[in-house]
C-alpha positions in Angstrom: 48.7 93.9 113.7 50.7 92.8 117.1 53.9 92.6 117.2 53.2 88.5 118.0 51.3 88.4 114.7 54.3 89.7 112.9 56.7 87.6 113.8 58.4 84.9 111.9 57.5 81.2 112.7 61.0 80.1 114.6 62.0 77.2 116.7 65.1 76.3 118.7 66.7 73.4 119.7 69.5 72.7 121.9 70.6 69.2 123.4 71.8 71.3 126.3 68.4 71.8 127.1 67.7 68.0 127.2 68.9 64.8 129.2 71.3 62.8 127.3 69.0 59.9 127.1 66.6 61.7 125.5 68.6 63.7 123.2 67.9 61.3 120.7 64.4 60.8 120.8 63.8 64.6 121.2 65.7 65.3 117.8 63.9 62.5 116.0 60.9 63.5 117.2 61.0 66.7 115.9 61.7 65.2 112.4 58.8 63.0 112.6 58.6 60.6 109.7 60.8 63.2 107.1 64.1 61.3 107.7 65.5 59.1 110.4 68.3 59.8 112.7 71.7 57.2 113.9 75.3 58.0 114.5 78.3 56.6 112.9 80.2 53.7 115.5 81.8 55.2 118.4 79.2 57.7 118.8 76.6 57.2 121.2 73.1 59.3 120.9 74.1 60.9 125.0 77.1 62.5 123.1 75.1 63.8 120.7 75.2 67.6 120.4 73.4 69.7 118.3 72.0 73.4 118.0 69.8 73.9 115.0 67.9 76.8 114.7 64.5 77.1 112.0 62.3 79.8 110.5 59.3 79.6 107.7 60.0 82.1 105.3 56.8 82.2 103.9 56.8 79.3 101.1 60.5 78.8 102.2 62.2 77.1 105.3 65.8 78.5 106.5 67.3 76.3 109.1 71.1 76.2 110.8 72.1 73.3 112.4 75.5 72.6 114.1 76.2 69.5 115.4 78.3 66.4 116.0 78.8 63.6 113.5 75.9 62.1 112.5 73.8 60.3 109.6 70.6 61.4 108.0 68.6 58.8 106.1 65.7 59.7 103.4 64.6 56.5 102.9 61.8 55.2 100.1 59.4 54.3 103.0 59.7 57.9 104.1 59.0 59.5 100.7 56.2 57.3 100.1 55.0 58.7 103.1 55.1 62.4 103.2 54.8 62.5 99.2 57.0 65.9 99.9 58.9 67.4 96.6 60.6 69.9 97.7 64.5 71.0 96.9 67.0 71.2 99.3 70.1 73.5 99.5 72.7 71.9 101.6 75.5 74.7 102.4 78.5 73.4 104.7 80.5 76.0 106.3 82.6 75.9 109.0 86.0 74.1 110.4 85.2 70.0 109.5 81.8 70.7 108.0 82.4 67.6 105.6 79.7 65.6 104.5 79.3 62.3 102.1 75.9 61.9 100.6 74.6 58.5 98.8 72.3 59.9 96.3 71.0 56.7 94.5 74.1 55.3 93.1 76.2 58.3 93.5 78.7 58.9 96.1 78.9 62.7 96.7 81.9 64.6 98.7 80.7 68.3 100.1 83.8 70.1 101.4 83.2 73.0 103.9 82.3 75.7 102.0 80.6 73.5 99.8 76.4 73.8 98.3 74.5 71.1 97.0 70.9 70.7 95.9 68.7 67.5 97.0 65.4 66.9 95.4 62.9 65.3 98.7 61.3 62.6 96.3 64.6 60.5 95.8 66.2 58.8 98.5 69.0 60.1 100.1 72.4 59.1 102.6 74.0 62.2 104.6 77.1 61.0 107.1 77.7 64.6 108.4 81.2 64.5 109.8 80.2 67.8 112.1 80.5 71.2 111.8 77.6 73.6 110.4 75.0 73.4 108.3 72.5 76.2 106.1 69.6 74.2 104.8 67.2 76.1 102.8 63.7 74.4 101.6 61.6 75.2 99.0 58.5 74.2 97.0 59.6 72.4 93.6 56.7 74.7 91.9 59.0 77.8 92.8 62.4 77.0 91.4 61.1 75.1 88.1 59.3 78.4 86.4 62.9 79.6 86.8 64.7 77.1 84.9 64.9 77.0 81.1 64.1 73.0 81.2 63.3 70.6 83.4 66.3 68.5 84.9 67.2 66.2 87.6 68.7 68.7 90.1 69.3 65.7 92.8 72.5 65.8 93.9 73.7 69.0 91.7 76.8 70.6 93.5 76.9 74.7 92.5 80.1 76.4 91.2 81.1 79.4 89.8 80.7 82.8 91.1 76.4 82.9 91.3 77.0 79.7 94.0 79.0 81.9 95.8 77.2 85.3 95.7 74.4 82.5 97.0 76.3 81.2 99.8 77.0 84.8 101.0 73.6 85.8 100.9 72.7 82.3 102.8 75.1 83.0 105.5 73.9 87.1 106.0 70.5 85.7 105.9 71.2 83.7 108.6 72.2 86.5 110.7 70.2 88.8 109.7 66.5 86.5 109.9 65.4 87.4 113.2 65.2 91.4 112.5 62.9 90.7 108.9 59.2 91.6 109.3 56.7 89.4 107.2 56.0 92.1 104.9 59.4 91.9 104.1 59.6 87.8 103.3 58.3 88.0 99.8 61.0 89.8 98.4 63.9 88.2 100.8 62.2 84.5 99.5 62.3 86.2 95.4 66.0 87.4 95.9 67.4 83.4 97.1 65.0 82.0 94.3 66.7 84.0 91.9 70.4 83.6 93.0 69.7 79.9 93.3 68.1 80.0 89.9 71.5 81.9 88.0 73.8 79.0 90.5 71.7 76.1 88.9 71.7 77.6 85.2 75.5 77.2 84.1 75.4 73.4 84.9 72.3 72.5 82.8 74.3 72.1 79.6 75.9 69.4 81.5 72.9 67.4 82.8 70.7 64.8 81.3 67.0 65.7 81.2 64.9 64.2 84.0 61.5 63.5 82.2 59.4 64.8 79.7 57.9 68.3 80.7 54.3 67.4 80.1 54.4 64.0 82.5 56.5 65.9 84.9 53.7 68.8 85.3 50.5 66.1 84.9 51.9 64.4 87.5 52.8 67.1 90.0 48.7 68.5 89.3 47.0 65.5 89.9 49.0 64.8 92.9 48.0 68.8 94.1 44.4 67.9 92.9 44.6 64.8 95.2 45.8 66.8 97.9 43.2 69.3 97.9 40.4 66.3 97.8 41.6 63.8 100.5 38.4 64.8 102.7 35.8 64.5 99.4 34.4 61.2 100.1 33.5 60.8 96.1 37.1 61.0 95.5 38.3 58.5 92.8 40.6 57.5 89.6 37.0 58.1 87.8 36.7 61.6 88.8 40.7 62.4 88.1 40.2 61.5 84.4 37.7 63.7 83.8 38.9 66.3 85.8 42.3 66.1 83.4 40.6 65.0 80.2 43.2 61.7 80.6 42.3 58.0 80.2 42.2 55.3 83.2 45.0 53.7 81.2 47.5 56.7 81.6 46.3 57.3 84.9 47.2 54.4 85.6 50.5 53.9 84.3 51.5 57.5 85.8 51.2 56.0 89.2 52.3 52.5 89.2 55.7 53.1 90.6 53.7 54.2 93.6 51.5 51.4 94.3 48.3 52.7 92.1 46.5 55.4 92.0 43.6 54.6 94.5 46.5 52.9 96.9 48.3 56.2 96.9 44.7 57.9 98.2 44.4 55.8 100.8 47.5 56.6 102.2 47.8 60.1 101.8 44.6 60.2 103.3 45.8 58.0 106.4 48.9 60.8 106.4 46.3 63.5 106.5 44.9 62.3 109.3 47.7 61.1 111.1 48.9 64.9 110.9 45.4 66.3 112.3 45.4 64.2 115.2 49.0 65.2 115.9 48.2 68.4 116.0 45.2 68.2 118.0 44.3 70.1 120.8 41.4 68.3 121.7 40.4 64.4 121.7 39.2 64.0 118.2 36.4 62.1 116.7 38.2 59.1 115.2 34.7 58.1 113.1 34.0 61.2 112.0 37.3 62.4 111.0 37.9 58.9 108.8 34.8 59.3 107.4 35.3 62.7 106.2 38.2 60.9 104.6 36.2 58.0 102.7 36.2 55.6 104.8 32.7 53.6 105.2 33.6 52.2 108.2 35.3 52.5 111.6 37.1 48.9 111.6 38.2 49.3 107.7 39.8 53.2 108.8 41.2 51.3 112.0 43.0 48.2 110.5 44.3 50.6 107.6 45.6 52.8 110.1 47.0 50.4 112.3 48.8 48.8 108.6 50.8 51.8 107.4 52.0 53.2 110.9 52.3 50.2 113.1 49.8 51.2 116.1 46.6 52.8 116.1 45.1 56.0 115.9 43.9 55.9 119.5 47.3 55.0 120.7 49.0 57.9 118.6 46.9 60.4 120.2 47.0 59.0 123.8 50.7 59.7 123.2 50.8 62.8 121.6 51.2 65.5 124.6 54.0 63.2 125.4 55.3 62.9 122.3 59.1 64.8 122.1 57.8 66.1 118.0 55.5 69.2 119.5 58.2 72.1 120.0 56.5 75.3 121.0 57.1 78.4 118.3 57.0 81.9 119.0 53.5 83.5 117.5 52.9 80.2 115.9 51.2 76.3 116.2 52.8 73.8 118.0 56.1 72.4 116.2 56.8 69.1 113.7 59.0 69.1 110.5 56.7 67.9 108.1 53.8 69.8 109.5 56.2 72.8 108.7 57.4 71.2 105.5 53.6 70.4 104.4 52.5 74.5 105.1 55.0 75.3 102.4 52.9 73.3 99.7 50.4 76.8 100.0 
């Protein structure tokens, strides 16, 4: 294998690199439709300075980001969305590296030195008073075998001495990531599952349960079976009941908070294909492309289209080599967050 094949997946960004009038646009470019960048009054996006640094671990995403104050939102439009359900670790180091999170109803104070776990499905606030950040990303379906119940980790802040043999290993594996060989990911990503795993253990005598196990796991496989279906044309509530032996009814039910079941198809399916022709190299076959994804027709695909994002497929991909989300990565495709954060699903 060459050495280009064996390296990890990075990216680097550096508003020194770019104009101060496009600092902003670069950096929410390059977080796509995952959250949305602004600054707190008095700060204007040419002041904004930021370093953040990114690899793919495999099924895991380490970042470092070091920047000026700023706020991060998560908002229900974006979750609906990416339909992304990953955790988050948020580790604050450094001189100032405050940050207050809104976490549904919840206020939240991280001090430097400070971890906390976000869960991508609920909304959430970040005004990021400076200073550095580790974030580390990973699948739901890795961390939850590791648990002894299923709880509502959103907003859980670590303590005790496992959070801090965690935050040590976070901060060497920062400085040690660009030396690790691929071969050697599996067991660096099993080591900082574990540690996270004996951090999040002593506080679940202390939390509520989030939801029965059985609807949490039915919910998170039909969603994966949907996943792996959006381009079967034959693709409907019908065929998910048999496939899981459940009724219409409970169908149903399970995805009413997200707008119905065959709703929720149609858009991840307009997501799927808004990522493809992102990441095209080539002009694409709009027609053919929609109907792989079950739509009859082109003006039914184009007015859908044109109804969740706000402009239409032909104007996204007229834009696209202009467009400030393609980053280039060393040894890999070109660059977007959610792309990145979509690969980890495996």
């Amino acid at each position: 294998m060459s050495p280009a094949a064996q390296q990890i997946p990075y990216v680097r960004f550096d508003s020194k690199d770019v104009l101060p009038d496009e600092r902003l646009d670069y950096w929410q470019g390059s977080l796509s439709n995952v959250c949305t960048l602004s600054f707190p009054g008095g700060l204007t996006a040419s002041e904004f300075k930021a370093r953040n640094e990114m690899w793919m671990l495999g099924d895991m995403m380490l970042s470092v980001r070091e920047c000026s104050p700023h706020i991060l939102h998560r908002s229900e439009r974006s979750i609906k969305l990416d339909q992304l359900d990953h955790y988050k670790i948020h580790f604050r180091i450094g001189n100032g590296a405050n940050t207050d999170m809104v976490l549904g109803r919840r206020l939240i104070h991280v001090e430097a030195g400070g971890t906390v776990l976000t869960h991508m499905a609920q909304p959430e606030l970040a005004h990021v008073h400076g200073g550095t950040t580790i974030n580390v990303i990973i699948p739901r379906d890795r961390l939850d075998p590791l648990l002894p119940r299923p709880v509502d980790l959103h907003g859980v802040t670590l303590n005790g001495p496992c959070s801090v043999l965690l935050a040590s290993h976070l901060t060497t594996l920062t400085q040690t990531v660009g030396g690790l060989t691929r071969e050697q990911l599996p067991a660096v990503t099993g080591a900082t599952l574990q540690l996270l795993a004996a951090a999040v253990t002593p506080t679940l005598d202390t939390l509520a349960l989030a939801r029965p196990v059985v609807e949490a796991t039915l919910m998170r496989q039909v969603r994966h079976f949907i996943e792996a279906n959006l381009t079967n044309p034959d693709l409907t509530p019908d065929v998910i009941c048999k496939h899981f032996k459940i009724s219409r009814s409970a169908l149903y039910r399970m995805f009413e908070p997200l707008g119905g079941v065959a709703g929720f198809i149609k858009e991840r399916r307009l997501y799927n294909i808004h990522t493809l022709l992102t990441s095209a190299q080539h002009r694409p076959h709009l027609h053919r492309i929609a109907e792989m994804h079950g739509f009859k027709t082109a003006a039914h695909f184009s007015r859908s289209f044109r109804e969740q994002f706000g402009y239409s497929a032909r104007e996204l991909f007229a834009a696209a080599p202009q467009r400030p989300v393609h980053m280039p990565i060393s040894g890999g495709p070109r660059y977007s967050m959610d792309r990145w954060l979509h690969l980890l699903r495996g």
